[in-house]
NUSE-272954 format. One record per residue (C-alpha): x, y, z; residue number from 1. Coordinates in Angstrom, 3 decimals. Layout:
X, Y, Z, NUM;
...
REM end
This chain:
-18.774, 125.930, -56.508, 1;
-20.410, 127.781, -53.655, 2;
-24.334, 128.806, -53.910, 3;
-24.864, 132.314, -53.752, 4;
-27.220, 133.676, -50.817, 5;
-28.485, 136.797, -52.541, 6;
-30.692, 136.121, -55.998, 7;
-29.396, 137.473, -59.181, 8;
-31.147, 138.730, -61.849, 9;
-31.775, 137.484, -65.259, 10;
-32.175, 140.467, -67.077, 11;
-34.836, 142.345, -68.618, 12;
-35.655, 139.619, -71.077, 13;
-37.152, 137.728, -68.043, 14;
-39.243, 140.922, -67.060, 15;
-37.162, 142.271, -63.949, 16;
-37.482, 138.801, -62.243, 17;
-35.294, 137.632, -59.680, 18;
-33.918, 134.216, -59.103, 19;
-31.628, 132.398, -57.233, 20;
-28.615, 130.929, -59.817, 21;
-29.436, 127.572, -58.952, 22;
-26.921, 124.368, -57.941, 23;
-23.916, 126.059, -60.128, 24;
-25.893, 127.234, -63.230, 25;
-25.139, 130.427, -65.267, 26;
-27.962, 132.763, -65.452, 27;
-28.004, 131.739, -69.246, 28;
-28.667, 128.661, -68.094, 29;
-30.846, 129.528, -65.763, 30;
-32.710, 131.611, -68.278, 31;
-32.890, 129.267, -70.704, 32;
-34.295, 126.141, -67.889, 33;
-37.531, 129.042, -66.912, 34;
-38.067, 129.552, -70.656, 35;
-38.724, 125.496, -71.678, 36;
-40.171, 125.099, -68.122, 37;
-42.619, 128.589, -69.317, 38;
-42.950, 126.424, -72.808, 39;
-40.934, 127.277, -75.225, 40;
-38.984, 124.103, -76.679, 41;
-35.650, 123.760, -76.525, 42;
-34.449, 125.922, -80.156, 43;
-36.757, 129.008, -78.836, 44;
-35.369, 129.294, -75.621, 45;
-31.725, 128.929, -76.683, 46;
-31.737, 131.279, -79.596, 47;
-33.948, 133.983, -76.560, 48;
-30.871, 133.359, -74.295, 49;
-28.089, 132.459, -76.424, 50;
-26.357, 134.712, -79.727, 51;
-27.556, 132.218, -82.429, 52;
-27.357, 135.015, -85.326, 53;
-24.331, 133.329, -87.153, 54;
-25.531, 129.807, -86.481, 55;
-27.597, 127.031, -88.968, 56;
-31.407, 125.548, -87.932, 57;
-29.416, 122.202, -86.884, 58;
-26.199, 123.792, -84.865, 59;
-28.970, 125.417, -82.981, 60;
-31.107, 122.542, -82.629, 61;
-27.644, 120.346, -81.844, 62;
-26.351, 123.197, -79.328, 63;
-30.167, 123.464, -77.187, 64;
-30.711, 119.684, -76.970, 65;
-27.325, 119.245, -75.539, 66;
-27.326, 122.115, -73.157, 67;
-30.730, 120.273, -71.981, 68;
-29.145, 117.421, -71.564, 69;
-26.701, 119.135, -69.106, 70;
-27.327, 117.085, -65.666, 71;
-27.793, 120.490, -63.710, 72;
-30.131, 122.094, -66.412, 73;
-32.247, 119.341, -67.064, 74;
-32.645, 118.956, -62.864, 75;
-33.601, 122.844, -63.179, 76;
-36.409, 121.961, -65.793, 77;
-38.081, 119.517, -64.122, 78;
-37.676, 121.173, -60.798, 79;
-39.529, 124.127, -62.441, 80;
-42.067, 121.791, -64.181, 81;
-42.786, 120.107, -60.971, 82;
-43.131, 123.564, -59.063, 83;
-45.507, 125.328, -61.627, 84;
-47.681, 121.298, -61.748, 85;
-47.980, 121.814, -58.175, 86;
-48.872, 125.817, -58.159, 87;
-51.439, 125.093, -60.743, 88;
-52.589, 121.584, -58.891, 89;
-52.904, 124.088, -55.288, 90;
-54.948, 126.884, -57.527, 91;
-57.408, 124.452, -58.574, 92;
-58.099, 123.193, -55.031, 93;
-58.473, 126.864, -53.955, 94;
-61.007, 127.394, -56.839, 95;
-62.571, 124.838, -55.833, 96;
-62.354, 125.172, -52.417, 97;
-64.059, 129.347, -53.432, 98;
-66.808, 127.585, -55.538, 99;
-67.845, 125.554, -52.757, 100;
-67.883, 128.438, -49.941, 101;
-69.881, 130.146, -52.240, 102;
-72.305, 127.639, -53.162, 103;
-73.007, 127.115, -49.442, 104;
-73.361, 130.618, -48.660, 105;
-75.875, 130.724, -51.620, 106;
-77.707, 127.776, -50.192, 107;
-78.517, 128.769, -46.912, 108;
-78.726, 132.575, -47.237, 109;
-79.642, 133.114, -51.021, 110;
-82.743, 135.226, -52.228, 111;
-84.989, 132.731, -53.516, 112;
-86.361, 129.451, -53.350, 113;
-84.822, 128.625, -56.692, 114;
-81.405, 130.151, -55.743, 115;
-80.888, 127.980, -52.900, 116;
-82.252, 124.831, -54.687, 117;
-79.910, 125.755, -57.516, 118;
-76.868, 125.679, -55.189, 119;
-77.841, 122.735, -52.949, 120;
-78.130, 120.820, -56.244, 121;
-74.539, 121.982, -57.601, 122;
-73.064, 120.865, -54.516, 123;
-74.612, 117.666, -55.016, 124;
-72.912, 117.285, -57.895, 125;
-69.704, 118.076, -56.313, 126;
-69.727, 115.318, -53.975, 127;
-71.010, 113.199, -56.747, 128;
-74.900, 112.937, -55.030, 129;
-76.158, 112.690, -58.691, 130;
-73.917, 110.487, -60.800, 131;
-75.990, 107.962, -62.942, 132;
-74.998, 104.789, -62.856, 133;
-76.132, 102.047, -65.057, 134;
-78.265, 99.179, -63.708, 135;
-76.657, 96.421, -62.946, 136;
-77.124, 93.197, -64.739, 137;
-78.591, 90.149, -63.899, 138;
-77.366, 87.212, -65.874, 139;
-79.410, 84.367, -64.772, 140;
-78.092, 81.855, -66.875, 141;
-76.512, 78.643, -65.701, 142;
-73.302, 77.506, -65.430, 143;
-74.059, 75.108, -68.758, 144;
-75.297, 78.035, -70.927, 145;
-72.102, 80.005, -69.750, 146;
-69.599, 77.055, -71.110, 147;
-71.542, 77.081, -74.084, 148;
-71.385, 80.576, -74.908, 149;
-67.592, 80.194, -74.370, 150;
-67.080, 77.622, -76.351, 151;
-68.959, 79.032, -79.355, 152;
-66.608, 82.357, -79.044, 153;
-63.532, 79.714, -78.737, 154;
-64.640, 77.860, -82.068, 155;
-65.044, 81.528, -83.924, 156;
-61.559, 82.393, -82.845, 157;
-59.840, 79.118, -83.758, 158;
-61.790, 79.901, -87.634, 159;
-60.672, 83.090, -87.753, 160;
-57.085, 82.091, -86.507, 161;
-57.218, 79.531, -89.550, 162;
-58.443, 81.852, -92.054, 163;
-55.492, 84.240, -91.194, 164;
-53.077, 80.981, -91.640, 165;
-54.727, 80.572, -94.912, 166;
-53.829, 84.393, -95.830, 167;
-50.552, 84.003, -94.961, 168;
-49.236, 80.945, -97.440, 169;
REM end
């Protein structure tokens, strides 16, 4: 089947949006890949696309998890998955990206002392300037106190591995 150049659209049930019928799908099936890539699971967005007035809980059910198991439809899905992931994955790096322009700004041209303290310590913490990190420890004892120690925790395990055997009879 040939892909069409111009986009079709879905209808008013997708809010006058225009798509491309992608790799052979019907626009049902297009429909119904944007509506469980938008959330819905798979009974919602078959009885929004499909006429499921006549038809029982589990024919629906049965009918939506084997149109998503279509090769084409599922391939839509997770195409549309992975495209709104990486939307949302890009507008986070732009917030962030805002937040830190700001901050700067703030820093080196903001009112008062306090203001430009305020943002030079935020972005700090962006760049992880402030993170706490715990001591480190200093275990000073020798190698003799270490084998000792281990074979103490060895000797609990093996009684404890016995008292389950017992348990078990």
């Amino acid at each position: 089947m040939e892909m069409e150049s111009q986009p079709r659209t879905l209808g008013p049930a997708n809010d006058q949006v225009s798509a491309p019928i992608w790799a052979g799908l019907t626009e049902k099936q297009e429909r119904f890949a944007h509506l469980v890539a938008d959330g819905l699971n798979f009974s919602a967005a078959y009885r929004e696309v499909y006429d499921a007035s006549g038809m029982s809980q589990p024919s629906v059910w049965r009918e939506a998890h084997r149109l998503s198991r279509k090769e084409k439809v599922a391939m839509r899905i997770a195409e549309l998955v992975a495209a709104r992931q990486e939307e949302e994955r890009l507008q986070a790096h732009m917030r962030a990206y805002r937040v830190t322009a700001h901050l700067e700004k703030m820093m080196t041209s903001g009112a008062s002392e306090t203001t430009r303290l305020r943002a030079a310590e935020l972005l700090g913490k962006t760049v992880g300037l402030f993170v706490e990190k715990p001591p480190a420890k200093d275990d000073d004892r020798s190698l003799a106190e270490l084998e000792a120690e281990l074979a103490e925790r060895m000797a609990k395990l093996k009684l404890v591995g016995a008292v389950k055997g017992c348990r078990e009879d």
